[in-house]
C-alpha positions, 0 to 999 in steps of 0.5 A: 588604361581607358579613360573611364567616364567622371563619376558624379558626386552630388555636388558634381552633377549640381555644377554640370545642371548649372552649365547647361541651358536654364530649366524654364518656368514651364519645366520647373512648375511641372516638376514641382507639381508632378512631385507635389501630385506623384510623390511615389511616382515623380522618380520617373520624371528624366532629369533637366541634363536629359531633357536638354539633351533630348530637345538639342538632339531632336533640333541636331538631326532635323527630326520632324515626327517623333514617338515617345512610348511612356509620357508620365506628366509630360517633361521628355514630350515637351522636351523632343516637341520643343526639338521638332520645327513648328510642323513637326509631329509627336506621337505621345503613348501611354496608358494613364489619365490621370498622369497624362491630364497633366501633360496636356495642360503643360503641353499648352503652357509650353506651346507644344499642344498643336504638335502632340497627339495622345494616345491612351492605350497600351503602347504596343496595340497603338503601334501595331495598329499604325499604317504600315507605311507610318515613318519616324525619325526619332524615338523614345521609349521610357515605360515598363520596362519588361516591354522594352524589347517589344516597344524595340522591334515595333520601332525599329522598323519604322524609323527612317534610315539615319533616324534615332532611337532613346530609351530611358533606364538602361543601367537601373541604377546600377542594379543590371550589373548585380546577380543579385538583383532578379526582379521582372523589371531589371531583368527586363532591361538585361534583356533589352541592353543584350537585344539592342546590342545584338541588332544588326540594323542600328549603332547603339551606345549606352550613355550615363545620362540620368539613369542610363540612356541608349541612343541607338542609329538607325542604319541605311 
């Protein structure tokens, strides 16, 4: 029988949290301000096991420019940012004032302001309108998720060889695995998890990080 991966009690995964690198100051004030202004939202936010994965990741395989297509209050922006040497870059795309007003102030807080440029609009007009010959190496996607497959096949094309591509919430809780449960949004990631699988131009694996993560290589 294959050795299947440790479920987590709560307990567990405080533990695994507690041996990884310490979540600064900088991450916990966010979290604790995005709950204390978002409380119906904060869900959203990865969690510090994540963000950690995402900033060793980014440094591991010497990214320099990266997209990121949903920022909420900034937590991931600043984690992949934190991964990109001083002259990397991060395309931050979303939709929401409101949210990404936070982000900006904590961008600076962190000292990755200089590295991030906003873009407030929807997701898939920002990347269509890029220049064709616009290259990343590493993307992350975490917005709705009946966009997924679309924010997909914008992105593929335009990472490198070699370069990566995350997306956030691709086990919705348990809930892709429930006939049951028909909604847009976890239809959405049924959809996207059967897509990725099927495209011939990456090596995806879905992770249980958080709640689900896909980390997908960009083929030669």
């Amino acid at each position: 029988m294959t050795r299947a991966t440790e479920a987590l009690t709560p307990e567990l995964y405080e533990y695994l949290v507690a041996h990884g690198a310490p979540v600064d100051e900088v991450l916990t004030d966010l979290v604790e301000e995005t709950a204390r202004l978002f409380p119906d939202s904060a869900i959203m936010q990865i969690g510090p096991e994540q963000g950690t994965f995402m900033t060793l990741l980014t440094r591991l395989m010497g990214a320099r420019d990266a997209v990121e297509v949903g920022t909420f209050t900034g937590y991931s922006s600043i984690c992949i940012a934190r991964g990109l040497p001083a002259d990397g870059t991060l395309l931050a795309c979303d939709v929401s004032d409101e949210w990404t007003s936070v982000a900006r102030r904590y961008w600076e807080r962190a000292g990755v302001a200089p590295k991030v440029t906003l873009k407030l609009a929807p997701a898939l007009e920002t990347l269509r309108t890029l220049p064709a010959e616009t290259r990343f190496d590493l993307a992350f996607i975490d917005a709705d998720k009946e966009g997924y497959v679309g924010y997909w096949d914008e992105l593929v094309p335009r990472i490198r060889p070699g370069g990566a591509l995350l997306v956030d919430n691709t086990l919705s809780h348990g809930r892709v695995i429930d006939p049951a449960v028909t909604d847009s949004p976890v239809q959405g990631i049924r959809d996207f998890n059967d897509h990725a699988l099927a495209d011939t131009r990456v090596e995806p694996v879905l992770l249980p990080i958080g709640d689900g993560l896909t980390l997908a290589r960009k083929k030669a």
